[in-house]
C-alpha angles and dihedrals in degrees: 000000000000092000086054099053090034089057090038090057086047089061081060105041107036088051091053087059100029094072112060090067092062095036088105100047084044093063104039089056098041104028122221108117096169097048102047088099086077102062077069090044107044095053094053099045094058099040091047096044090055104029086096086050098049086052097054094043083051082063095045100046108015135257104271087062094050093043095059091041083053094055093037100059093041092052085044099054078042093062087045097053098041080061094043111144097179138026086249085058100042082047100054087043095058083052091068098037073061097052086052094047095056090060093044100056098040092046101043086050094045093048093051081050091055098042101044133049131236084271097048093036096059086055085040088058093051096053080048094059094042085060082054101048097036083057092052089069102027093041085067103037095047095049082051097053102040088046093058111033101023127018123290091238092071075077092079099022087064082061090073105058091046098047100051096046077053097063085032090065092033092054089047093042116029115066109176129207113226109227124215110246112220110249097015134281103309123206118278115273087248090161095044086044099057095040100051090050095055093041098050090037103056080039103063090035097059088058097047095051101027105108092007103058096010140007119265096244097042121119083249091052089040100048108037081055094041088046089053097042089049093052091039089054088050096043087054085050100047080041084063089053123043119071104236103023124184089241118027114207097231092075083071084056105051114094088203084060099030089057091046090047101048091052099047090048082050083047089054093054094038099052090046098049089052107039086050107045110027099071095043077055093048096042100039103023108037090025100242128164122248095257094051095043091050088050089054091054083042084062095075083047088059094041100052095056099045077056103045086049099059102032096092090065095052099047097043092054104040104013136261104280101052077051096053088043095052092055081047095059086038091050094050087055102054090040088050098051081050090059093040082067132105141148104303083046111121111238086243089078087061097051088037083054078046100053093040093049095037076052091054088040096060093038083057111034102033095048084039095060085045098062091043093059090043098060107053142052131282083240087057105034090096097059096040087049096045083052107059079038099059086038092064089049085040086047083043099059084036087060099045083050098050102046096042095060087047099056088040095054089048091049086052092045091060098027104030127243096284096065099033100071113135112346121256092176094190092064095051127102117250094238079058102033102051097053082053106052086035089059084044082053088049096048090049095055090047081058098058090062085081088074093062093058086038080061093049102043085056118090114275115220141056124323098252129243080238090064096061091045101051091033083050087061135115106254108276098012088114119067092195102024131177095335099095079035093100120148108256126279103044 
């Protein structure tokens, strides 16, 4: 069942790397220069937007269903986008393959959380990360490779073989109980649904495009962020009111969560700030070559499953938030040899920032879904998994929002305003370059500074004996399950 999740994650994170490379041979078949962002675009709007939903309907229907929705629909936007005759198309295509990617992630992660208990799903997270950090290096490499010796569509026609050996290996290995929810089975949060997907989604999409596509304060800025907020005010209003909403508004209430939450959502940034910057800094500022300065990026991919892997040793022993503090510290001090740097620097003391911090991410994010998933419900495991999931997209497009502007603000400082504009860092020169992506370094170590809070609103104390028992449990034997299995000192 592992190796079936585990092959069903790399169909997602093997295509968010594989692309870049081909992004060149794709235009110049297909035409559309000024729209290929959106091929990025396009794919993360619509798997963060329904990524909540797919974790309540997890809940609803049960995670096997969602699973296979999840790998259908992402087979299905890869055919489309294997036969694409246009960059609309292609566009549209890569929109579906999204749709198919934000059931994927929620419900592989739930139903670990369901099959494994707090011990084996500390060792389960590790061989997860691993998928992720083994694409980092073969996403590129692959959509190389298929791009210039092939066609870059066998990037997406390799997606259909894997995913249906995929659902092939999940039908014959996962049986699932059904669980008995209490009351009875309620009508779908339609409202709460449709709201929360325009919200988040105008939402997200105002901080990927303000200051790239539009100003901040033009009626399009301004817009595309008041219309989210407006639809995000009504969704928490309609969520008060319904009885089974697709987000319940306790999970906004719950420290365990909250703590999960809050350092996903830092993850998100994190990860972002550093994967987008440090190898512009290697390459343009220190001189490296591609391939060194991709190694030194690789180094946060080698450092978050060495984490993930050992984590479970360390919480169980000593608790979840000395864990998540721990990735905090080790997290400051990546982010602070990354600022140390400068242009004499060698490019080891970046991959050396990369490794320490990859080291603080998986002692924070993988720990933190844990705890999530130990201290609800099976009926609610979806939603608390869909959740930490969304926050990291919701921290990602933070992140692309906040760095920008900072390298913007330091371009315009030495510029001026006319010429900043929005930053094309490889046409800057390196006396202008290197301030800005060392002030994007800076900001991202201020923001590492939220795990640390992340570690402090978690629950302080040993993970109890009652959390491996409830967490031990078939799904739905116990009627309140984890959720009063806290560890001690709340």
């Amino acid at each position: 069942m592992l190796a079936s999740v585990m092959l069903s994650i790399a169909l997602v994170a093997i295509d968010t790397t594989i692309l870049a490379t081909a992004v060149p041979s794709i235009v110049e078949d297909l035409g559309g220069f000024t729209q290929f962002p959106w091929l990025f675009s396009a794919y993360l709007l619509a798997q963060a937007v329904t990524t909540p939903i797919y974790g309540k309907l997890s809940d609803v229907v049960g995670r096997k269903p969602l699973m296979l929705l999840g790998i259908g629909l992402f087979v299905l936007g890869s055919v489309f986008c294997g036969l694409a005759w246009s960059m609309p198309a292609l566009i549209a295509a890569r929109a579906v393959q999204g749709l198919g990617a934000g059931a994927i992630q929620p419900a592989s992660m739930t139903i670990m959380g369901d099959l494994y208990s707090v011990e084996e799903r500390a060792v389960a997270q590790g061989y997860v990360a691993s998928v992720w950090a083994s694409a980092a290096v073969i996403g590129p490499t692959l959509g190389g490779l298929f791009a210039e010796h092939a066609s870059w569509r066998w990037i997406f026609w390799i997606n259909v073989p894997l995913g249906l050996v995929a659902a092939v290996v999940l039908l014959r290995s996962f049986k699932e109980r059904p669980t008995e929810r209490e009351g009875g089975r309620r009508p779908l949060d339609l409202a709460g649904s449709a709201l929360l997907a325009g919200g988040a989604g105008l939402l997200l999409l105002g901080l990927l495009e303000g200051g790239v596509r539009w100003a901040w304060w033009s009626p399009a800025g301004v817009g595309v962020l008041g219309g989210a907020v407006v639809l995000l005010v009504a969704f928490v209003l309609v969520e008060r009111r319904v009885p089974d909403p697709v987000l319940p508004l306790w999970v906004f209430r719950d420290r365990v969560l909250n703590a999960a939450t809050l350092g996903s959502l830092v993850v998100g940034m994190a990860m972002l700030g550093v994967t987008s910057y440090v190898p512009v800094y290697a390459q343009r500022v220190l001189g490296a070559g591609a391939v060194t300065a991709g190694l030194a990026v690789a180094a946060l991919a080698i450092g978050w499953p060495i984490a993930a892997s050992t984590a479970g040793r360390f919480y169980l022993r000593v608790g979840f938030r000395p864990c998540l503090l721990a990735g905090a510290l080790l997290g400051l001090a990546g982010t602070g040899i990354l600022v140390a740097a400068g242009p004499e620097s060698p490019v080891l003391q970046l991959a050396l920032g990369c490794f320490l911090l990859g080291l603080g991410l998986g002692y924070v994010a993988s720990p933190g879904i844990v705890a999530a998933q130990s201290v609800v419900t099976w009926q609610h495991r979806g939603v608390a998994t869909g959740t930490n999931v969304f926050a990291r997209s919701v921290g990602s497009a933070v992140g692309v929002a906040i760095f920008g502007a900072v390298a913007n603000a330091v371009v315009a400082t030495r510029l001026g305003r006319e010429q900043a504009g929005s930053v094309d860092l490889d046409a800057l020169p390196v006396g202008v370059l290197e301030p800005a992506v060392h002030a994007v370094f800076v900001a991202v170590a201020i923001t590492a500074v939220a795990l640390l809070v992340s570690g402090l609103v978690m629950p302080s104390g040993r993970l109890t004996e009652r959390l491996r028992e409830d967490d031990a449990q078939p799904a739905g034997a116990s009627p309140s399950g984890g959720r009063d299995a806290v560890p001690t000192g709340e």
